[in-house]
SELO-248378 format. One record per residue: x, y, z of N, C-alpha, C in turn; residue in one letter; residue number from 1. Coordinates in Angstrom, 3 decimals, padded with zeros to 6 digits. Example, Ala and Ser with C-alpha at 12.3 -4.5 7.8 and 13.67 -1.06 7.14 Angstrom:
# residues 2
NODE    n.east   n.north      n.up   ca.east  ca.north     ca.up    c.east   c.north      c.up  r    k
NODE   013.190  -005.690   007.800   012.300  -004.500   007.800   013.200  -003.300   007.800  A    1
NODE   012.850  -002.250   007.080   013.670  -001.060   007.140   012.900   000.030   007.870  S    2
***
This chain:
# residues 264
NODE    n.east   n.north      n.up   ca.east  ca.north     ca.up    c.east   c.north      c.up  r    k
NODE  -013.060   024.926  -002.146  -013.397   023.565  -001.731  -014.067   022.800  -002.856  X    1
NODE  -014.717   023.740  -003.330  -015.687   022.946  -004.950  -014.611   022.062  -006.024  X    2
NODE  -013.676   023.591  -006.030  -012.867   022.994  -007.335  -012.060   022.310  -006.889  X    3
NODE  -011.289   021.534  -005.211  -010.864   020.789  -004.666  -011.366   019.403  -004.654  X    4
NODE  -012.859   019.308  -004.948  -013.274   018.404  -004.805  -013.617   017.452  -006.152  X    5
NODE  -013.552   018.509  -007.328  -013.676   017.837  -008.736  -012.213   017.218  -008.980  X    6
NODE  -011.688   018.705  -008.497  -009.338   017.490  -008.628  -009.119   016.181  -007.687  X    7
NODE  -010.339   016.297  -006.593  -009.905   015.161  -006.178  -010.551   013.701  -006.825  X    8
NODE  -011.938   014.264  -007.752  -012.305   012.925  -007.873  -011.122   012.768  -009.210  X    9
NODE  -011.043   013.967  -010.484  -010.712   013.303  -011.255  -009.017   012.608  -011.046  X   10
NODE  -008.528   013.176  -009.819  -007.117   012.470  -009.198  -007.383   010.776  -009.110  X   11
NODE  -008.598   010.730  -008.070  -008.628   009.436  -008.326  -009.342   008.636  -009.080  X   12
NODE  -009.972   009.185  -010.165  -010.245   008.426  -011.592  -008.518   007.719  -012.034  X   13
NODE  -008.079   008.800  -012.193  -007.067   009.143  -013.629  -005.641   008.682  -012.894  X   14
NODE  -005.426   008.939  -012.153  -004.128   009.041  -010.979  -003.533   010.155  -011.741  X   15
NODE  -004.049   011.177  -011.528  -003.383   012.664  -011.961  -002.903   013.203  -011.224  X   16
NODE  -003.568   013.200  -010.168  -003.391   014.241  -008.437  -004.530   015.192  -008.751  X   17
NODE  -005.155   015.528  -009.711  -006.111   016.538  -009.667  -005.948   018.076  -010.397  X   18
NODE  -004.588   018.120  -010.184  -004.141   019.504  -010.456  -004.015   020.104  -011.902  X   19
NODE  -004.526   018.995  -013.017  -004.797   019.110  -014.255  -006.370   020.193  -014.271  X   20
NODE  -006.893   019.946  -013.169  -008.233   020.822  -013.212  -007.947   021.574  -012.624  X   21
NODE  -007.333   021.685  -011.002  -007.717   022.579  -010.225  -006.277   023.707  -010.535  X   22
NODE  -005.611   024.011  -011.272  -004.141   024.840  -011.773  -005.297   026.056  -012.510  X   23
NODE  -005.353   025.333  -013.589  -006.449   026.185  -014.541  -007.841   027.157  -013.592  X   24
NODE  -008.096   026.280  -012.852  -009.507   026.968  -012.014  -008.639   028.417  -011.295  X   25
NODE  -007.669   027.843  -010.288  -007.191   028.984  -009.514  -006.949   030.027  -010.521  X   26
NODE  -005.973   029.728  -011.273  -005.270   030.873  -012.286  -005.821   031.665  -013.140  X   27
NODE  -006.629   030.860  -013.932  -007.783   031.666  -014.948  -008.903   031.964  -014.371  X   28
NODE  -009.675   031.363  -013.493  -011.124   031.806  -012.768  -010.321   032.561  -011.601  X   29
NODE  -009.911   032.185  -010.740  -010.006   032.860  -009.140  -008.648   033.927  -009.108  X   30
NODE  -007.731   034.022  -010.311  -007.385   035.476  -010.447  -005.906   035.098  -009.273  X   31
NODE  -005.635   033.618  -009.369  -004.295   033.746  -008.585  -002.831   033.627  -009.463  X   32
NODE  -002.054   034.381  -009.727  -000.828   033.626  -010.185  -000.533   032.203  -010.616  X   33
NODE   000.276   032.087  -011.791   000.476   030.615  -011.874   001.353   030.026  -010.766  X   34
NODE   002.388   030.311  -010.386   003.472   030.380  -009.457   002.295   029.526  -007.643  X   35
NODE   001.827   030.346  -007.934   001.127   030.413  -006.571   000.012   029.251  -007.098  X   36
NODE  -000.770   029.182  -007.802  -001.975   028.341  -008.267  -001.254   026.801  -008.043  X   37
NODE   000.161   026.275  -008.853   000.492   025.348  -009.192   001.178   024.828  -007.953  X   38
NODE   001.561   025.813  -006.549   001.868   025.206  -005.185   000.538   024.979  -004.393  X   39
NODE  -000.332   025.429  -004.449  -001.595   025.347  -004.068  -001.765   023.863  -004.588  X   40
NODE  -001.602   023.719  -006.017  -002.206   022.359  -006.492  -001.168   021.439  -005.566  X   41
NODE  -000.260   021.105  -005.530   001.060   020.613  -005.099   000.427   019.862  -003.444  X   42
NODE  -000.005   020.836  -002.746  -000.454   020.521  -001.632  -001.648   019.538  -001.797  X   43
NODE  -002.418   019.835  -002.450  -003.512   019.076  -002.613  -003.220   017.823  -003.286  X   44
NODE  -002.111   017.603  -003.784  -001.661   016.443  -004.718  -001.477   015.571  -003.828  X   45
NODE  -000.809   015.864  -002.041  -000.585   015.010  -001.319  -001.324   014.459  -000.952  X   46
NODE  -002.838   015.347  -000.659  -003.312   015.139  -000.019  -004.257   013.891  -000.745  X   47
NODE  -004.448   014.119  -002.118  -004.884   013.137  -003.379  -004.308   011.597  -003.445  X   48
NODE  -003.016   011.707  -003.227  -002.106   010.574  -003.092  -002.765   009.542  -001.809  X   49
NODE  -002.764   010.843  -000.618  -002.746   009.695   000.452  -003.934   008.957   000.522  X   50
NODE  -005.134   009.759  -000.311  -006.726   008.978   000.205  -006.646   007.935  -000.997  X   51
NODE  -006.060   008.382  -002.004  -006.336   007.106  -003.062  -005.786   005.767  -002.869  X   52
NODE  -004.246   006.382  -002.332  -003.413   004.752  -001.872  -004.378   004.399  -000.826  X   53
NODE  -004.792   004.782  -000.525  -005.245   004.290   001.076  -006.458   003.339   000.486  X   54
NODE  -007.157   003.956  -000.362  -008.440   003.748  -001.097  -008.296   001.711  -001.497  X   55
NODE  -007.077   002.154  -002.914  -006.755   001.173  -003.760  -005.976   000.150  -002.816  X   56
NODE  -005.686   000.142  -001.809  -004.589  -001.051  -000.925  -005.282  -002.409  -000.472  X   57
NODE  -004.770  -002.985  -000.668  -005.103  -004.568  -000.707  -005.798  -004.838  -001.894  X   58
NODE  -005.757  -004.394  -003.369  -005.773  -004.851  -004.349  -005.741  -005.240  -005.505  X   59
NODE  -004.230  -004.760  -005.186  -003.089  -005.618  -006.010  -002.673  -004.424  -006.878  X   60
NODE  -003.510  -003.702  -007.111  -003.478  -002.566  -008.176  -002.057  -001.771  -008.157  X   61
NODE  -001.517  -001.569  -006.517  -000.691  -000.361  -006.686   000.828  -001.565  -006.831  X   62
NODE   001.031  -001.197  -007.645   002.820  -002.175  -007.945   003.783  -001.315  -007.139  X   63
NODE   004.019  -001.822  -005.990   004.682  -000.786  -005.308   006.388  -000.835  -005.866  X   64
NODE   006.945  -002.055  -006.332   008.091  -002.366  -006.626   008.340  -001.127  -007.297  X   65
NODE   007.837  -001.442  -008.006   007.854  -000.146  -009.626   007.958   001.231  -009.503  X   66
NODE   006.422   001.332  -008.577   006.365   003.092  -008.142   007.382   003.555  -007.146  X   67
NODE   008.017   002.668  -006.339   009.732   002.921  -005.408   010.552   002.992  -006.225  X   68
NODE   010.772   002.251  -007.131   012.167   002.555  -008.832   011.488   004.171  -009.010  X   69
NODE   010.473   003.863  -009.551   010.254   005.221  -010.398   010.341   006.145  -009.270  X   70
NODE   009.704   006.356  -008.515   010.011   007.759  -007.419   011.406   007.961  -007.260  X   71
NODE   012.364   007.245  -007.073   014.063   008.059  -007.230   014.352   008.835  -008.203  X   72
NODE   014.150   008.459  -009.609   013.715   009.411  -010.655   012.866   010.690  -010.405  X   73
NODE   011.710   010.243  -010.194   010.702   011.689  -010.029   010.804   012.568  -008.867  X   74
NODE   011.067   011.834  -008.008   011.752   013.032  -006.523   012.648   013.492  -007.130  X   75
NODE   014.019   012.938  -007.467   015.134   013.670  -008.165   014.464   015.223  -009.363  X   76
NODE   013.943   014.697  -009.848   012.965   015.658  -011.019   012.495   016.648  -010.362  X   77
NODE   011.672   016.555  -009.454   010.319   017.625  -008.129   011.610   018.070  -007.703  X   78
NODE   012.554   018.108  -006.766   013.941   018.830  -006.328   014.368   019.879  -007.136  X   79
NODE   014.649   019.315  -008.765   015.102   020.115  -009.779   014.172   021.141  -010.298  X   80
NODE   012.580   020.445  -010.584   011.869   021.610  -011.012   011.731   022.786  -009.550  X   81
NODE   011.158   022.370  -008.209   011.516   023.044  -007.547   012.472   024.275  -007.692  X   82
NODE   013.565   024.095  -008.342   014.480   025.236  -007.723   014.216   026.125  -009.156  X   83
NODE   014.437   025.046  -010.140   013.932   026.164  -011.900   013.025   026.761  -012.156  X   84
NODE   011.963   026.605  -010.877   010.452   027.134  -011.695   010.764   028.613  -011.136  X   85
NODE   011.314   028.747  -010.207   011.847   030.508  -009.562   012.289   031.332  -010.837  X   86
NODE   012.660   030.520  -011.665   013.463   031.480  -012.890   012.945   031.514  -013.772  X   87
NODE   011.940   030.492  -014.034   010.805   031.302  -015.714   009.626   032.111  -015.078  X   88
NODE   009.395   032.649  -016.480   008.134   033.487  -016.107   006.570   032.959  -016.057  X   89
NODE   005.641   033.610  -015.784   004.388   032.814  -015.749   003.494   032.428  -017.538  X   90
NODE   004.425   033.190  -018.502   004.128   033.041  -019.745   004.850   031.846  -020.338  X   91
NODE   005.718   031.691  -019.946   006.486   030.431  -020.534   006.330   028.836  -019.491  X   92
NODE   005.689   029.131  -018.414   004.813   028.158  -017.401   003.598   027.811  -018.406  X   93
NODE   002.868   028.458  -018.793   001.340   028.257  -019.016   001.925   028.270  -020.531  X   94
NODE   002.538   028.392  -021.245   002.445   027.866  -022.845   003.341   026.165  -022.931  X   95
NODE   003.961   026.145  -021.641   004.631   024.255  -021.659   003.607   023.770  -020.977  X   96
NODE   002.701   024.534  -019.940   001.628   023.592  -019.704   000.603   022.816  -021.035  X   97
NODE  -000.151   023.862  -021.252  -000.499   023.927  -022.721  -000.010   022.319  -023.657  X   98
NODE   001.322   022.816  -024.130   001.762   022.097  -025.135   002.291   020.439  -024.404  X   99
NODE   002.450   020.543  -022.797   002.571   019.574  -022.868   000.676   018.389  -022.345  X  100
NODE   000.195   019.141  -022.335  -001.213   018.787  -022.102  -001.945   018.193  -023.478  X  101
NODE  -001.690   018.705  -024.561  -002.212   018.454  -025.979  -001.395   017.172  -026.273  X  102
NODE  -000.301   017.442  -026.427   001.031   016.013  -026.420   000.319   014.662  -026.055  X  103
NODE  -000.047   014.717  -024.805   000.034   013.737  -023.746  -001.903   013.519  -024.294  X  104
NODE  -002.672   014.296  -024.489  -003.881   013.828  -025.376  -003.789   013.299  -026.512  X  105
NODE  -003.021   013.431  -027.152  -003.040   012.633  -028.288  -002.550   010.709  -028.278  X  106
NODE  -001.937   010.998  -027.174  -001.155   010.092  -027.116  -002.023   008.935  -026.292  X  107
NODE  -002.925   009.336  -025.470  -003.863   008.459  -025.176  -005.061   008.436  -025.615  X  108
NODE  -005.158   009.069  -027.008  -006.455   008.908  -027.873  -005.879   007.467  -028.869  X  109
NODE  -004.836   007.380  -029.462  -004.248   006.368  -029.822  -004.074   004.980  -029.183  X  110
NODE  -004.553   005.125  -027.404  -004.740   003.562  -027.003  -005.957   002.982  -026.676  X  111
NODE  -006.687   003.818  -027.076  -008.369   003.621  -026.415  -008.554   002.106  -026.474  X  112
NODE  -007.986   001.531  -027.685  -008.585  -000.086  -027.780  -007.320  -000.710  -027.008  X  113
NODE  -006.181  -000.389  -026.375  -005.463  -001.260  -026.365  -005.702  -001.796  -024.882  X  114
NODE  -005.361  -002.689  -024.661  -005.353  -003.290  -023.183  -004.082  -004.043  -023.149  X  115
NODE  -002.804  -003.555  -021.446  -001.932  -004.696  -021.416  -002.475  -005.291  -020.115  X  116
NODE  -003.030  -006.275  -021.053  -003.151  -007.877  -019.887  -002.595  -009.008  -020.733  X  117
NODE  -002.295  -010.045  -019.805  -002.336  -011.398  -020.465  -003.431  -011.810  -019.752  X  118
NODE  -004.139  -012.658  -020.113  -005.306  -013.622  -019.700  -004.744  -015.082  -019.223  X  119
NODE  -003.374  -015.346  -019.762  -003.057  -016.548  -019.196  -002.222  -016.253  -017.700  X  120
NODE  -002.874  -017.024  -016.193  -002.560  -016.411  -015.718  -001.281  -017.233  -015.179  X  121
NODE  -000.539  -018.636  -015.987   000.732  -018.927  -014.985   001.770  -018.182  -015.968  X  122
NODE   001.690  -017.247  -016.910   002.621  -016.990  -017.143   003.504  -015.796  -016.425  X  123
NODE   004.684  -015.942  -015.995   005.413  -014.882  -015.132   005.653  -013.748  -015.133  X  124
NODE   005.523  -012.907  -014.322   005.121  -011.638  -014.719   006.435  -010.721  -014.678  X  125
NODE   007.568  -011.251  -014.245   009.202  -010.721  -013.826   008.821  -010.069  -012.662  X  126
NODE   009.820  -009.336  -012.596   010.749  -008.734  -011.449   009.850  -008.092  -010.579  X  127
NODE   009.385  -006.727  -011.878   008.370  -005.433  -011.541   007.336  -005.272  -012.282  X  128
NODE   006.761  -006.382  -013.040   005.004  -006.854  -013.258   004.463  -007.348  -012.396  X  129
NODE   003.126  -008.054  -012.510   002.405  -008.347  -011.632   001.526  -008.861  -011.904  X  130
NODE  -000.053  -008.857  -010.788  -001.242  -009.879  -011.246  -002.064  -009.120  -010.657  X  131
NODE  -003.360  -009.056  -010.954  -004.544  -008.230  -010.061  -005.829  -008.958  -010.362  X  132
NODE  -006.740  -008.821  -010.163  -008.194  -009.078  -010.516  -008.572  -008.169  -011.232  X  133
NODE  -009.119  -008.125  -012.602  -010.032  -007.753  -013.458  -011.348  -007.590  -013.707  X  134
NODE  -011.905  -006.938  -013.502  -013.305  -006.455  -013.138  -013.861  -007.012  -015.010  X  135
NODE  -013.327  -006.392  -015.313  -013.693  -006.216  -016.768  -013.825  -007.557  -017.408  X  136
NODE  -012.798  -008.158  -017.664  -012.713  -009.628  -017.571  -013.259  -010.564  -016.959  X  137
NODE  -013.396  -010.436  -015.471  -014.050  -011.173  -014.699  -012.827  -012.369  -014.198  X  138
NODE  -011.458  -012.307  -014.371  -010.865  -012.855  -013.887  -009.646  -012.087  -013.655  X  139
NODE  -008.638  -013.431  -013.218  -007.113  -012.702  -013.047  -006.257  -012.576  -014.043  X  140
NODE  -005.559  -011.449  -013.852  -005.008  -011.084  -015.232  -003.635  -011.001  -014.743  X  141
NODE  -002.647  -011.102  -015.656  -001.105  -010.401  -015.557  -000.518  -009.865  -016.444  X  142
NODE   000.474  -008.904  -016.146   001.041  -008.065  -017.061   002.760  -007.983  -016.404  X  143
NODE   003.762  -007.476  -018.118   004.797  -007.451  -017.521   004.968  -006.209  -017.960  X  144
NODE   006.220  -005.029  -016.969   006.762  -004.062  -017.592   007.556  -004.573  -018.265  X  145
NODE   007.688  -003.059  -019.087   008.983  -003.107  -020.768   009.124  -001.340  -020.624  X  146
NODE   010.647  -001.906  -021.607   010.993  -000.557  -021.353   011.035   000.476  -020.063  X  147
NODE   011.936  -000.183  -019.330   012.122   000.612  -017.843   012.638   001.683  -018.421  X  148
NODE   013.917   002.050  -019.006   015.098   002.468  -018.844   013.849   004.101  -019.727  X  149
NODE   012.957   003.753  -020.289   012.091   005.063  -020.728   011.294   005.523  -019.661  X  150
NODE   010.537   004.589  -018.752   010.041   004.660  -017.408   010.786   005.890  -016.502  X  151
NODE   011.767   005.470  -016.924   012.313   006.018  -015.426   013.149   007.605  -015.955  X  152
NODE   013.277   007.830  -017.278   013.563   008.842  -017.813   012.472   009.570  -017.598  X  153
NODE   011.089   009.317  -018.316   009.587   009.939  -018.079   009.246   010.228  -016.445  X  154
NODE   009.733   009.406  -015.452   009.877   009.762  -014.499   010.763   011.177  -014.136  X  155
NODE   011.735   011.132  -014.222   012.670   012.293  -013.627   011.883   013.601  -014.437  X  156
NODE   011.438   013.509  -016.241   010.467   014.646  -016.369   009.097   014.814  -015.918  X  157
NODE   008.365   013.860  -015.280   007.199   013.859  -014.744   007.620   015.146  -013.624  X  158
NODE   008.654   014.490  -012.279   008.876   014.921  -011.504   009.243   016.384  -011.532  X  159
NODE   009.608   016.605  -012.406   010.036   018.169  -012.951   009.095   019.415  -013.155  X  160
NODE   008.140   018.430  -014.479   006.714   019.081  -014.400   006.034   019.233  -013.559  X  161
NODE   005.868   018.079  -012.509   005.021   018.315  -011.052   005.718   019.513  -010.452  X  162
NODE   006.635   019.827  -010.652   007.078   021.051  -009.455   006.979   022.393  -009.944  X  163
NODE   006.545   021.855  -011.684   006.506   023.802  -012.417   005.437   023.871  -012.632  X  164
NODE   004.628   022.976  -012.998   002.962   023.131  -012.793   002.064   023.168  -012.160  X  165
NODE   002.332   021.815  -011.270   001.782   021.998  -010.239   000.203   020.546  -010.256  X  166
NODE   000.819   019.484  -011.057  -000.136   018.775  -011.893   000.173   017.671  -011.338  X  167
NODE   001.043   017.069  -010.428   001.465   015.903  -009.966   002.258   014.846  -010.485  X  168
NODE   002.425   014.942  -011.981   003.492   014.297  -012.529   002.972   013.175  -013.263  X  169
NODE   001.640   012.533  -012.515   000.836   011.533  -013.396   000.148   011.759  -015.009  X  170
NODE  -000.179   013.241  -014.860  -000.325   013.743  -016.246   001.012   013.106  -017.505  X  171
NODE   002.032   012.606  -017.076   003.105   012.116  -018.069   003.446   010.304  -017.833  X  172
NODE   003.416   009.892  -016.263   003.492   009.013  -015.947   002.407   007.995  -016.395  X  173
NODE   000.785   008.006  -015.996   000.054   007.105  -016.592  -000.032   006.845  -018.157  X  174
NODE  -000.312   008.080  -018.694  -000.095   007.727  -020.386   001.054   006.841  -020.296  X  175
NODE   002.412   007.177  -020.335   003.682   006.771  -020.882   003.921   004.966  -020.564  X  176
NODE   003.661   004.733  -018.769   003.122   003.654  -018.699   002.088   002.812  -019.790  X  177
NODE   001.219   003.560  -019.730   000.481   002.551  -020.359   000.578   002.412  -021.909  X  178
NODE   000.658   003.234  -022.220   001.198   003.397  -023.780   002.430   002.673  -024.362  X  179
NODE   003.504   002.867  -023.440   005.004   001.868  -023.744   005.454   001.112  -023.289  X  180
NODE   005.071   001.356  -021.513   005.429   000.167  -020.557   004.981  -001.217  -020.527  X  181
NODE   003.729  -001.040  -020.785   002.865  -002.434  -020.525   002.309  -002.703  -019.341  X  182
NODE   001.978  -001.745  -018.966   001.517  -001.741  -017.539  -000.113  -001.170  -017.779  X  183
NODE  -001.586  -001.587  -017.171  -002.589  -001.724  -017.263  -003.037  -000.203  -016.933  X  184
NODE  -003.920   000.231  -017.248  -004.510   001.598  -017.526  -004.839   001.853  -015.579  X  185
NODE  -005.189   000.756  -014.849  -006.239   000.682  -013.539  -004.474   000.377  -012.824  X  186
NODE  -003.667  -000.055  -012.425  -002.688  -000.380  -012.052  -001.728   001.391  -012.469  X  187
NODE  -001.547   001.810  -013.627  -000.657   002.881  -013.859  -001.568   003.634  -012.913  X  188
NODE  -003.031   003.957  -013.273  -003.249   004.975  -012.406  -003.203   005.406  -010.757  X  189
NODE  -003.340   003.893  -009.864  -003.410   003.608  -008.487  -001.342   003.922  -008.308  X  190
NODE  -000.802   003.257  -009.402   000.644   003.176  -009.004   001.102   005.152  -008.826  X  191
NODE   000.658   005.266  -009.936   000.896   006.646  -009.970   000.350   007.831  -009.032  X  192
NODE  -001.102   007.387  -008.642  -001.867   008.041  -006.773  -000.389   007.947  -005.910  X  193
NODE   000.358   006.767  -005.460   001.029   006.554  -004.412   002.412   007.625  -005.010  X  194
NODE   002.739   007.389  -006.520   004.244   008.276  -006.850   004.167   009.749  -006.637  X  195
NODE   002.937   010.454  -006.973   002.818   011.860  -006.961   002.483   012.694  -004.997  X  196
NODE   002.275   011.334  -004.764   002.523   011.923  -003.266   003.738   012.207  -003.026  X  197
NODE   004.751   011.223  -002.731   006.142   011.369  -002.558   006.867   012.549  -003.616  X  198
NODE   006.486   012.602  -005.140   007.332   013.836  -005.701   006.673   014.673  -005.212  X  199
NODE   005.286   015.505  -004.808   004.863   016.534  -004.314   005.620   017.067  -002.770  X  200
NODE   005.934   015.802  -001.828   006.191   015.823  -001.030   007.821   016.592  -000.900  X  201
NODE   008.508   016.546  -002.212   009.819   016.719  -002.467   010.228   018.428  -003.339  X  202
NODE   008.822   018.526  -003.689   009.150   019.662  -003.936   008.370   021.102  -003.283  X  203
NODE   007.318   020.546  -002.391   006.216   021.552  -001.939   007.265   022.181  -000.263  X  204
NODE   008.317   021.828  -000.024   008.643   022.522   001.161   009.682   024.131   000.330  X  205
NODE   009.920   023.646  -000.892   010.800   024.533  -001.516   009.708   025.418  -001.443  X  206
NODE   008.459   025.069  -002.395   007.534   026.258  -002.984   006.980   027.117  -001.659  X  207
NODE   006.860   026.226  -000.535   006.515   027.281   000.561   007.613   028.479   000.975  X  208
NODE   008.691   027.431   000.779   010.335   028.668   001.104   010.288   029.845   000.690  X  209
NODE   010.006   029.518  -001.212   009.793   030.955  -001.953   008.326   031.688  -001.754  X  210
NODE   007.365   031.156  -000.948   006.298   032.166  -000.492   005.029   031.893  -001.390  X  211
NODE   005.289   031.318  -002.347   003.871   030.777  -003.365   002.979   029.822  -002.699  X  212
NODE   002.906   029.460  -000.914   001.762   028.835  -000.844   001.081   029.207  -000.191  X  213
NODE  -000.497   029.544  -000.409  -001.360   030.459   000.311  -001.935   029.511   001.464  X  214
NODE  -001.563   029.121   002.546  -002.253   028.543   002.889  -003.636   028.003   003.976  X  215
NODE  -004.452   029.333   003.940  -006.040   029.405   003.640  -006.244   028.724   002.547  X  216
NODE  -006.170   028.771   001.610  -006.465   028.589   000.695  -005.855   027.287   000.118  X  217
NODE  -005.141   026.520   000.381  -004.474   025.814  -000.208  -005.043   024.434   001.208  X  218
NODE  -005.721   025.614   002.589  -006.772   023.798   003.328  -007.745   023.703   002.678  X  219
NODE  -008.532   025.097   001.900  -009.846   024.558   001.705  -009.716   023.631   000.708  X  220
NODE  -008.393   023.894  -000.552  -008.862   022.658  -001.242  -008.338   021.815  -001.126  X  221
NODE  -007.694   021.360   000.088  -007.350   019.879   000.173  -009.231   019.109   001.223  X  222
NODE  -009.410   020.285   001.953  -011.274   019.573   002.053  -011.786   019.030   001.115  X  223
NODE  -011.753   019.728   000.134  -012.501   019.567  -001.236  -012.238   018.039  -001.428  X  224
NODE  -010.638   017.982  -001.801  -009.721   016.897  -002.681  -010.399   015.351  -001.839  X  225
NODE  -009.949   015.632  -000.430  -010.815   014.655   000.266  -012.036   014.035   000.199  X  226
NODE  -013.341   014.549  -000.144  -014.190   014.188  -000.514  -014.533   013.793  -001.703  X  227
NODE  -013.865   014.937  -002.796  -013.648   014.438  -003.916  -013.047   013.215  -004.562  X  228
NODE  -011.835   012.384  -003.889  -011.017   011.225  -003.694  -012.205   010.235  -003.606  X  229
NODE  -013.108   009.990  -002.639  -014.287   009.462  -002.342  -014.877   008.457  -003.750  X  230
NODE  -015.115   009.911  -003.774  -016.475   009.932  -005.274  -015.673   008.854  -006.480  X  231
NODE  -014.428   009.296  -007.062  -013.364   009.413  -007.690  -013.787   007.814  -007.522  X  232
NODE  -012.910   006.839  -006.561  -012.973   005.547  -006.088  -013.671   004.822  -006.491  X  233
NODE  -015.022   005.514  -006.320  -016.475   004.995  -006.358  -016.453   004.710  -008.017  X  234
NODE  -016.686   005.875  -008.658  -016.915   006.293  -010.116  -015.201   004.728  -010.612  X  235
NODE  -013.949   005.115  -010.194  -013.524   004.508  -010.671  -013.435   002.774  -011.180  X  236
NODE  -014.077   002.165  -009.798  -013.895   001.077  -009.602  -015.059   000.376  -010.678  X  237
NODE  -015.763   000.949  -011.144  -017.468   000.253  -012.143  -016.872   000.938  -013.168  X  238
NODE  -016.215   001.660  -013.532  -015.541   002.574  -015.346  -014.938   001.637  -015.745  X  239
NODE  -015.240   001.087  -017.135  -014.343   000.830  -018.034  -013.006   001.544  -018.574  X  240
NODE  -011.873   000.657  -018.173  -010.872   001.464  -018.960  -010.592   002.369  -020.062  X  241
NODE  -011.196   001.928  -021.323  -011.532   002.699  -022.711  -012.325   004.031  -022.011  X  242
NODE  -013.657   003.934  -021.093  -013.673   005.149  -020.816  -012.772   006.055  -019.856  X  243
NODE  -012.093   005.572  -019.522  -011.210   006.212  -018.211  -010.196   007.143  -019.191  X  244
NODE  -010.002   006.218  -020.495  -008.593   007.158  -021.129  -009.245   008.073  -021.843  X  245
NODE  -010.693   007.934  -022.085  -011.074   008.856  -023.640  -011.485   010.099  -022.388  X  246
NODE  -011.630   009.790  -021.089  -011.874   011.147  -020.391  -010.912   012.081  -020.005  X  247
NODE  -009.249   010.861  -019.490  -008.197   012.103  -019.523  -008.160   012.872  -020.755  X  248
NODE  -007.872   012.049  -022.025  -007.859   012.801  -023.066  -008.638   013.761  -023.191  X  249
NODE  -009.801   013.726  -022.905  -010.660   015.240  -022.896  -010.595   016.120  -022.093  X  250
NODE  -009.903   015.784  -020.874  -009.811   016.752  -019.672  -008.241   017.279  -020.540  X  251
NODE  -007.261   016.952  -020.718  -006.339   017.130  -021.044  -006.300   018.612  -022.684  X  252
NODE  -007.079   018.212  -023.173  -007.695   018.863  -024.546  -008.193   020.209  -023.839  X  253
NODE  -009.010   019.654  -023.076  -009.734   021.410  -022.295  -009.336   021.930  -022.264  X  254
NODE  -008.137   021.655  -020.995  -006.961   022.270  -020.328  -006.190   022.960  -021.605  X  255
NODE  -005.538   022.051  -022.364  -004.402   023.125  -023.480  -005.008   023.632  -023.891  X  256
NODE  -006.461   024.101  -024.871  -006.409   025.291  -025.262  -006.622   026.164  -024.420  X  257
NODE  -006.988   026.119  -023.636  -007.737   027.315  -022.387  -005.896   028.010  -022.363  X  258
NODE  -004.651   027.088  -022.325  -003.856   027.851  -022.172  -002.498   028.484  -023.296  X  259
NODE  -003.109   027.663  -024.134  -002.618   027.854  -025.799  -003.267   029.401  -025.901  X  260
NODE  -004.280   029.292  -025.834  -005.272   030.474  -026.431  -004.937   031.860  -025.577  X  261
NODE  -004.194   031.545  -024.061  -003.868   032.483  -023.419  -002.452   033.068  -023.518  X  262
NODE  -001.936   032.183  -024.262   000.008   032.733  -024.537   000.155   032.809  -025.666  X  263
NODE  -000.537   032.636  -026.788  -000.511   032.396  -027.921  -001.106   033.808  -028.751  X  264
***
């Protein structure tokens, strides 16, 4: 329930789902299989999804247009990893976790200063941009997406990874958003709470099929995730963006060597 409750806040800091912390806790501390650790996380990802959307709704944050495009991609992805993760081993799980965890830190140590807003607010935002209120700013801001056609590729591998790790898929989705799309650090992350529900949702009936979900163990930490979601909200809504990314990046850093150092 403890370590349910730290994945749930940093789920809803980050829009991760949580399972960037709580994969590592089960597997390396509590002595469970990766296989089994990363459906455990899976469950709790839903459960991450539903309190955060619920959290962030009515303001403006979650672009639902966008996160419905992108989920056909990433469900398609969660389906596929679903059925592939039966066929690698737990050594070649935990060295792509790893490497893709370091990747995806670097990559949001490189935007710490950037911000996509416009400040002017009649300019149009298209199809699948948008407008929100800015805390930071103190006014309304808008932003447009770019580069779908990479969106929605990063999607179908988000969705993939969510089903072999067990990490929710936002670990690839918020960086990539915000880094190429043009989509706002506070917006990728709320959009991405609502996407990793639906891919979890697409691949967690498989992982129960093949027997990897414990589930004692897989209510207590959705208790956890619940309360943890809470906190998460709280902490999120007064954080500056610049700090929001320099913390995935460090949660992200933890995570790979802990599993570099274990396959390596």
């Amino acid at each position: 329930m403890a370590s349910g409750a730290v994945a749930g806040c940093l789920g809803a800091l980050l829009g991760l789902g949580g399972g960037v912390f709580l994969v590592p806790f089960l597997n390396a501390w509590f002595g469970l299989d990766f296989k089994t650790a990363a459906a455990i996380s899976l469950v709790t990802v839903i459960a991450t999804s539903s309190a955060v959307s619920a959290g962030k709704a009515g303001r403006n944050l979650i672009n639902l247009r966008l996160g419905m495009l992108l989920e056909v991609a990433s469900a398609a992805g969660g389906v596929a990893g679903g059925i592939t993760v039966a066929h690698l081993s737990d050594t070649t799980l935990e060295r792509g976790f790893g490497v893709v965890t370091a990747l995806i830190a670097v990559l949001m140590l490189t935007r710490l200063e950037r911000r996509n807003v416009i400040l002017d607010t009649t300019v149009d935002p298209g199809q699948l941009g948008g407008r929100f209120h800015d805390d930071e700013s103190g006014g309304d801001v808008v932003y447009r997406v770019r580069r779908l056609p990479v969106a929605l590729g990063i999607s179908f591998i988000a969705g993939n990874v969510s089903a072999a790790f067990g990490i929710g898929g936002g670990i690839l989705k918020v960086p990539v958003l915000t880094a190429w799309c043009g989509v706002p650090m506070r917006v990728s992350a709320a959009t991405s709470s609502l996407m990793i529900g639906v891919t979890a949702v697409a691949s967690v009936p498989i992982q129960y099929a093949n027997g990897y979900i414990n589930p004692p163990l897989a209510a207590a930490a959705v208790l956890g995730v619940l309360i943890g979601s809470r906190a998460g909200l709280w902490f999120g809504a007064r954080a500056r963006a610049k700090w929001l990314k320099l913390l995935m990046a460090l949660v992200l850093v933890f995570v790979s060597i802990i599993y570099l150092r274990r396959t390596l």
